[in-house]
C-alpha positions as CSV (number, residue, x, y, z in Angstrom):
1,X,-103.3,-148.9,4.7
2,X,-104.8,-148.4,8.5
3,X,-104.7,-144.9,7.9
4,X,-106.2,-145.0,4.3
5,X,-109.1,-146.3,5.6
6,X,-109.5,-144.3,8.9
7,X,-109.2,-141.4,6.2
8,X,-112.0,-142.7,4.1
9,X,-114.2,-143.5,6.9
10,X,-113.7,-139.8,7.9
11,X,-114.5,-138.6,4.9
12,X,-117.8,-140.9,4.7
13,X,-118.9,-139.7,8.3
14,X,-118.4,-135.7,7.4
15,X,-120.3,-136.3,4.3
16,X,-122.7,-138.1,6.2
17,X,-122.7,-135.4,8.5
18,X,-123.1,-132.5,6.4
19,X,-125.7,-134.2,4.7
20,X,-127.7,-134.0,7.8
21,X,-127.1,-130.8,8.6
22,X,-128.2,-129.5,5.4
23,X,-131.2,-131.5,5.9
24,X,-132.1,-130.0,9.0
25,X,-131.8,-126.3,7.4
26,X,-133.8,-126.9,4.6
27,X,-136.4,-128.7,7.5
28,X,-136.4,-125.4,9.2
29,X,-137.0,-123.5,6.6
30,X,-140.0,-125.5,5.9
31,X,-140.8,-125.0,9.0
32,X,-140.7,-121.1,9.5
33,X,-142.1,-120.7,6.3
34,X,-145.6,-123.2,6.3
35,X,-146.8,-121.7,8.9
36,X,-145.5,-118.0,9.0
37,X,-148.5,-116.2,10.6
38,X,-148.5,-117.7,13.7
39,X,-144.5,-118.1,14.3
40,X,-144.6,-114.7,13.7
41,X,-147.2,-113.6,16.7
42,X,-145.1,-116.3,19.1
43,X,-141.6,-114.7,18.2
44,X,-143.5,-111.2,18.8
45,X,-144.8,-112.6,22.2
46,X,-141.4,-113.7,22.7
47,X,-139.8,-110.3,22.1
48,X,-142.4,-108.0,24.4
49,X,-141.7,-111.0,26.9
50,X,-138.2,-110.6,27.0
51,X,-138.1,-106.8,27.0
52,X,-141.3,-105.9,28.8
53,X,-139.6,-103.7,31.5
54,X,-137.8,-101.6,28.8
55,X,-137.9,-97.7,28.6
56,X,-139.5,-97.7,25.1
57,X,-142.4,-100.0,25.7
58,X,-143.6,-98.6,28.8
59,X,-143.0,-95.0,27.0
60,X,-146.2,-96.2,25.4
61,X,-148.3,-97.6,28.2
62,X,-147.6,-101.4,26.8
63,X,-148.0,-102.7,30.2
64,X,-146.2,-106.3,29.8
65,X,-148.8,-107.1,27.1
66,X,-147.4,-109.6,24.7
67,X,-150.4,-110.1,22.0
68,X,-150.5,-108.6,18.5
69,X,-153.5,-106.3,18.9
70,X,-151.9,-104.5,21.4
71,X,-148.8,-104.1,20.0
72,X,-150.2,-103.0,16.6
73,X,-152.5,-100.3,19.0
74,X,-149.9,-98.9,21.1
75,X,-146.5,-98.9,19.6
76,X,-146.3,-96.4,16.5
77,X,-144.6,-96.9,13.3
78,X,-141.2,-94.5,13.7
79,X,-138.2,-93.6,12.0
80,X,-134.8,-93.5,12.8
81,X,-134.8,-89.6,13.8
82,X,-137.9,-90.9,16.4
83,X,-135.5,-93.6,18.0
84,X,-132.1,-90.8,17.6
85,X,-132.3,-89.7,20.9
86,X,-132.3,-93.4,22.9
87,X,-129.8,-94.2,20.4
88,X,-127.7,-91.4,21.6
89,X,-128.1,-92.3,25.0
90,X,-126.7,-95.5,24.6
91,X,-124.0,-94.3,22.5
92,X,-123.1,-91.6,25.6
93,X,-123.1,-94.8,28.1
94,X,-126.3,-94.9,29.6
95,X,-126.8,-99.0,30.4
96,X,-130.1,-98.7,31.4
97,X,-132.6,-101.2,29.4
98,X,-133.6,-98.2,26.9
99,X,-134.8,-100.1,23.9
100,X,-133.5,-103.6,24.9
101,X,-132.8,-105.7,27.9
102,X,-130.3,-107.3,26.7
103,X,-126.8,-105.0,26.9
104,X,-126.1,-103.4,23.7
105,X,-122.5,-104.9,22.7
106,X,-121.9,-102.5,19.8
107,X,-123.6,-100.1,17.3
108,X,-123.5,-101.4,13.2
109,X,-122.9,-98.6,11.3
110,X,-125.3,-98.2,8.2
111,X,-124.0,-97.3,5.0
112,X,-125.7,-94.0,4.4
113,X,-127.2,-94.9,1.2
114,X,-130.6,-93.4,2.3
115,X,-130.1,-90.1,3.6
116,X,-126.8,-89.8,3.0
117,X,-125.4,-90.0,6.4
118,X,-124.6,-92.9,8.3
119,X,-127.1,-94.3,11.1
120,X,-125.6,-95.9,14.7
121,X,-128.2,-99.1,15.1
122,X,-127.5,-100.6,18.4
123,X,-126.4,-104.7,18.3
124,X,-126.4,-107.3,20.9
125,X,-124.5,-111.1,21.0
126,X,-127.4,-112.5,20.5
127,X,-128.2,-110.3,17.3
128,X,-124.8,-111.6,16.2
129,X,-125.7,-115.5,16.3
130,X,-129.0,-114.8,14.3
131,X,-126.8,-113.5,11.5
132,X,-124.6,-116.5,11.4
133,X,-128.3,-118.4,11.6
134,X,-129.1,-116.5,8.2
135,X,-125.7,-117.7,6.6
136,X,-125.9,-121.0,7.3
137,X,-128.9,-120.9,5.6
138,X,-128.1,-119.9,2.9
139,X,-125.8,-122.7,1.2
140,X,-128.3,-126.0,1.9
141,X,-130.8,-123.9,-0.4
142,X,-128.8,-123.3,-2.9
143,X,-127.6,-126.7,-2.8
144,X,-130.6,-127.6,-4.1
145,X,-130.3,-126.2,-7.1
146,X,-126.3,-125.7,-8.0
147,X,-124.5,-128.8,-8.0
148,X,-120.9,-129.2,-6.8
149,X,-120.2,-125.9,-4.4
150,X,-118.4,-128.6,-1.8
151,X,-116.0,-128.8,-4.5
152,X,-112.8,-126.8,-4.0
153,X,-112.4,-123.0,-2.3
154,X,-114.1,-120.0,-3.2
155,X,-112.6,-116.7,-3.9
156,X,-114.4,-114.2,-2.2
157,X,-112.8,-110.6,-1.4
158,X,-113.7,-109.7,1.8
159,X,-112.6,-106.5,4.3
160,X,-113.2,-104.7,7.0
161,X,-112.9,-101.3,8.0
162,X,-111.6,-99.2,10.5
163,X,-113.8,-98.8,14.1
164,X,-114.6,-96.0,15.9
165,X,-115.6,-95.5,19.6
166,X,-118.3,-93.8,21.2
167,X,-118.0,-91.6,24.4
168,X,-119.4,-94.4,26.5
169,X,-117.1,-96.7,25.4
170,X,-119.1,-99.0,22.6
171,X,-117.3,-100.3,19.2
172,X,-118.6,-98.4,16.2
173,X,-118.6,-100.4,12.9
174,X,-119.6,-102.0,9.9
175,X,-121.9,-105.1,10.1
176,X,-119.6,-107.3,7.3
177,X,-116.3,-105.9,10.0
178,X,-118.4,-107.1,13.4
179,X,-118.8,-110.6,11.7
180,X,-115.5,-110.8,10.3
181,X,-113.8,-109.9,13.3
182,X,-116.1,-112.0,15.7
183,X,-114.7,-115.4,17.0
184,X,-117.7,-116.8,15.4
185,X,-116.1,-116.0,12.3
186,X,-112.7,-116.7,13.1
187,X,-113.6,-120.3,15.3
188,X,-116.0,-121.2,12.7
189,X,-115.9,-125.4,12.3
190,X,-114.9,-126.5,8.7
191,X,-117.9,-126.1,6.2
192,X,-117.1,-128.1,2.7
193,X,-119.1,-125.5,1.0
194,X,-117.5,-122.2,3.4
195,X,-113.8,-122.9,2.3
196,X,-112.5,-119.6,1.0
197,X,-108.7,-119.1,-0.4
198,X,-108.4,-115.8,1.8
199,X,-106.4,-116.7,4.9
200,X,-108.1,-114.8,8.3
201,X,-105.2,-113.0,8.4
202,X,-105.6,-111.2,4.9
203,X,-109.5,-110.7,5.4
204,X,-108.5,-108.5,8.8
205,X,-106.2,-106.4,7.5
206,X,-106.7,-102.6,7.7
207,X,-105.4,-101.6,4.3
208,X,-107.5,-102.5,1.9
209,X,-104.7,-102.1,-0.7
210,X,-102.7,-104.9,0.9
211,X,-105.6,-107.0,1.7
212,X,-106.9,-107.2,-1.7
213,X,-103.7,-108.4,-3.1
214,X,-102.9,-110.4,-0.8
215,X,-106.2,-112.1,-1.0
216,X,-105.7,-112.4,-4.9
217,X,-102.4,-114.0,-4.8
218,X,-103.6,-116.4,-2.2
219,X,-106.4,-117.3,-4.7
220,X,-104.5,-117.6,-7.8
């Protein structure tokens, strides 16, 4: 009887819990989003801050200047062939603080769907934690409007593909394949309305043959 209790006061104090958490998403979102001219200049002063002694801002003369104006007068608009060569570099091992100062941790492969041809995009740690930011975003909104998704386990086929390396040493892969295989991902604390039937183990394996059935057995 002890133990019933303990149990239902756990349960009480993670629903409690959750609760809050969800609360302070959709609070943030709020946030980001009522006043989303001027977060935007700050995060933009944030970025020059942070990476004003990097290769590709003083390319342009930026000289450590964090305001919009000068940003919007001095950098040009590129594309991905302009950036190819830093890109390149990195991929080849060059460390330097080319278009970052943070180290580059891996490069996301795209999935070619514009030109045809994959693009390398170079990704840092913290790059990683601001897409599990977006994600656990996502379910406190939809909460809002769909009842009931803390309610049992989700099936959700998920993979990853093989990686490659550059000659410099970096991992090349997918962006779905960095998260899955990420101890974010793998460490992540229980989530009532995360829970999907796939164990880790199927969601990392390499042949997608395998890992699709075993995913569908484990959620029949």
């Amino acid at each position: 009887m002890a133990n019933l209790h303990r149990d239902k006061g756990f349960g009480r104090w993670k629903e409690e819990e959750w609760e809050r958490k969800e609360q302070e998403a959709i609070q943030f979102i709020e946030d980001v989003t009522s006043n989303a001219d001027e977060i935007q200049k700050r995060v933009l002063a944030e970025i020059l801050s942070e990476n004003a002694h990097v290769e590709y801002l003083n390319r342009y003369n930026l000289d450590r200047q964090t305001d919009q104006e000068s940003f919007k007068r001095l950098i040009p608009v590129v594309e991905y062939e302009d950036l190819k060569p830093d890109i390149e570099r990195i991929a080849n091992g060059d460390t330097s603080p080319i278009l970052c100062a943070q180290p580059i941790s891996e490069l996301l492969i795209s999935s070619g769907t514009s030109g045809g041809k994959s693009k390398l995009i170079p990704s840092t740690e913290e790059e990683l934690e601001r897409r599990f930011l977006v994600s656990r975003l996502l379910t406190p909104v939809m909460n809002q409007f769909v009842q009931g998704l803390d309610i049992g386990k989700a099936l959700n086929f998920q993979f990853v593909r093989y990686e490659s390396y550059t000659p410099g040493g970096l991992v090349t892969r997918p962006a779905l394949t960095s998260l899955y295989k990420s101890t974010q991902f793998k460490d992540k604390p229980y989530d009532a309305y995360n829970i999907y039937t796939s164990p880790i183990e199927t969601i990392l394996c390499l042949d997608s043959y395998q890992s699709i059935y075993s995913q569908l057995l484990c959620g029949l």
